[in-house]
C-alpha positions as CSV (number, residue, x, y, z in Angstrom):
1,X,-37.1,20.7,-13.3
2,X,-34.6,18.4,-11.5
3,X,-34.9,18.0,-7.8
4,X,-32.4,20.0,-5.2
5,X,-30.7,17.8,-2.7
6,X,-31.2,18.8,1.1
7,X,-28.3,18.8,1.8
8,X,-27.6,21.9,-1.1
9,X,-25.8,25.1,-0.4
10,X,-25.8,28.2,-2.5
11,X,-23.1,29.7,-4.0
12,X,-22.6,33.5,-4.5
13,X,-25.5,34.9,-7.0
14,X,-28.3,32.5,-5.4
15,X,-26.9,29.1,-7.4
16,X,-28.2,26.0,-5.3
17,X,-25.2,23.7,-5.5
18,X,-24.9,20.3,-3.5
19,X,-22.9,20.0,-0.5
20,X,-20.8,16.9,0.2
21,X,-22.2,14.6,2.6
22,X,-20.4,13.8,6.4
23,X,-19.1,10.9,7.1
24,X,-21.6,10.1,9.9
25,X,-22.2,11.7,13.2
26,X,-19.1,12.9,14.9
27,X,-17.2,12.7,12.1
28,X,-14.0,15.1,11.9
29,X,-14.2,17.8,9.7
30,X,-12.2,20.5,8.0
31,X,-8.5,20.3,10.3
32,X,-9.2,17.6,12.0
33,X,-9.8,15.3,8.5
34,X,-6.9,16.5,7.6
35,X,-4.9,15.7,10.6
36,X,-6.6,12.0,10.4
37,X,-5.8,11.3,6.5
38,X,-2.3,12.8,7.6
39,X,-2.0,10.3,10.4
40,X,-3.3,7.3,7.9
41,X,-0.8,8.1,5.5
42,X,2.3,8.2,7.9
43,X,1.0,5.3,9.8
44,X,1.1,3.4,6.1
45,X,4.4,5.1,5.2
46,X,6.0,4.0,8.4
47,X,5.0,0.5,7.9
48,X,5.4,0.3,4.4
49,X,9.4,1.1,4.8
50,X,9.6,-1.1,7.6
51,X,7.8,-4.2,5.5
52,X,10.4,-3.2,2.1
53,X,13.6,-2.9,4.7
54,X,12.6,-6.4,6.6
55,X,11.7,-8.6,3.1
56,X,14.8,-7.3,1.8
57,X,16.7,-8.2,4.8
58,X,15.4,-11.9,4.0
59,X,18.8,-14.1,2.5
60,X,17.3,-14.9,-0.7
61,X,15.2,-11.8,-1.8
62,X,17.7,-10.2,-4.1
63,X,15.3,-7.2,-4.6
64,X,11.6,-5.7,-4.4
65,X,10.0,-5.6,-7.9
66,X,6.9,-3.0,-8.8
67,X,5.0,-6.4,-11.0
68,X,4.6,-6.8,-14.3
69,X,2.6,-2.9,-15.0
70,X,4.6,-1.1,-12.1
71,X,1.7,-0.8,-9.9
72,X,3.0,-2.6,-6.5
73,X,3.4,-0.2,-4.4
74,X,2.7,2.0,-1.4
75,X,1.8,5.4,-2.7
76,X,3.1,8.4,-0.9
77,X,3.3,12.2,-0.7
78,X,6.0,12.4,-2.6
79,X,7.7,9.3,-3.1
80,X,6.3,5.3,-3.0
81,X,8.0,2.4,-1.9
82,X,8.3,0.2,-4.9
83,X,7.5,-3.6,-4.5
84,X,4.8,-3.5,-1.3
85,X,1.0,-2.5,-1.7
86,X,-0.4,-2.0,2.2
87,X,-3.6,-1.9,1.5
88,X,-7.0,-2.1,4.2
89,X,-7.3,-5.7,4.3
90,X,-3.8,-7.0,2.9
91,X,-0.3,-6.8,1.8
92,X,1.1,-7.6,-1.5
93,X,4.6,-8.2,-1.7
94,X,6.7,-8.4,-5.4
95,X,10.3,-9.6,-4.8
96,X,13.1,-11.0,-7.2
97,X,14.2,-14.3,-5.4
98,X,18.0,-15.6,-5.4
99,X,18.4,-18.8,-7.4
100,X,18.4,-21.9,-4.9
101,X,16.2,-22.0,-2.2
102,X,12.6,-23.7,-3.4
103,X,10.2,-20.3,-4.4
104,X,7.6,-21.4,-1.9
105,X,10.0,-21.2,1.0
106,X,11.3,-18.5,0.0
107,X,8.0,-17.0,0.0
108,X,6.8,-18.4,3.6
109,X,10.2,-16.8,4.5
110,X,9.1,-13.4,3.3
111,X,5.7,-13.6,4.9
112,X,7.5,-14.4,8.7
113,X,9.8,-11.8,8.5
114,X,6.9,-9.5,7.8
115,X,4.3,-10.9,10.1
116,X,4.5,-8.9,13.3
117,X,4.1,-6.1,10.8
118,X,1.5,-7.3,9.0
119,X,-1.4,-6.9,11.5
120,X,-3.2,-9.3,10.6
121,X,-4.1,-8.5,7.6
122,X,-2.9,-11.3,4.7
123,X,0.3,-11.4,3.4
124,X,0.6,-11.8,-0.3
125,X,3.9,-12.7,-2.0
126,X,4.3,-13.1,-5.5
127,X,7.9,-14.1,-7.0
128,X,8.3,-11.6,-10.4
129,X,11.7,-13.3,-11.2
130,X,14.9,-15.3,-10.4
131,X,18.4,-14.5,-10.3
132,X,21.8,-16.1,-9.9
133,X,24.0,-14.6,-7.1
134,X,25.9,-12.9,-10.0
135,X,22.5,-11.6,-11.1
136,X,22.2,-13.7,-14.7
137,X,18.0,-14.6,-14.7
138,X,17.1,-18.1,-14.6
139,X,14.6,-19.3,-17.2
């Protein structure tokens, strides 16, 4: 016979089922989750577009790039903003870089103009590719 959890419920027709566990002592529930998580996510969609719209802003970022499996990104209700991960305790940034400039000061560019909006979490910027100003790649 396998042991009941306390904190287990019943369902309709006497079934003992287990009930998820709170967060911790005032923690908000039902609505008020909701509302939270809500907040969270348009807090981190707000920042997100502000992060893409100030590295692209940048002279030599020629674009934002999702890396090499299409997974950098800020995931949304119903959308993403492709090329920046804002993430708990960092932000990843993927960008195409214009031929010409030296790649790491293009990247300590990148992670100024974003800074402010960073909070100080770490700023990550990887450099997926180059291209010319008439957008042939450089090997």
């Amino acid at each position: 016979m396998s042991a009941v959890p306390e904190n287990a419920g019943t369902e309709p027709g006497g079934r003992r089922v287990a009930m998820p566990e709170r967060a911790g002592p005032g923690a908000p529930e039902g609505p008020a989750r909701e509302r939270d998580a809500g907040a969270e996510a348009s807090e981190r969609e707000v920042s997100a577009r502000r992060i893409a719209d100030r590295v692209l802003s940048c002279p030599d970022v020629a674009d934002l790039s999702r890396g090499p499996f299409g997974v950098v990104a800020t995931y949304l209700p119903g959308g993403l903003v492709p090329g920046v991960a804002v993430r708990d305790d960092a932000i990843e940034v993927d960008i195409v870089a214009r031929y010409g400039r030296p790649l790491p000061e293009v990247a300590d560019l990148v992670r100024d103009a974003i800074g402010d909006l960073a909070g100080g979490r770490k700023v990550d910027v990887t450099i997926a590719d180059v291209v010319t100003d008439d957008g042939g790649r450089k090997e």
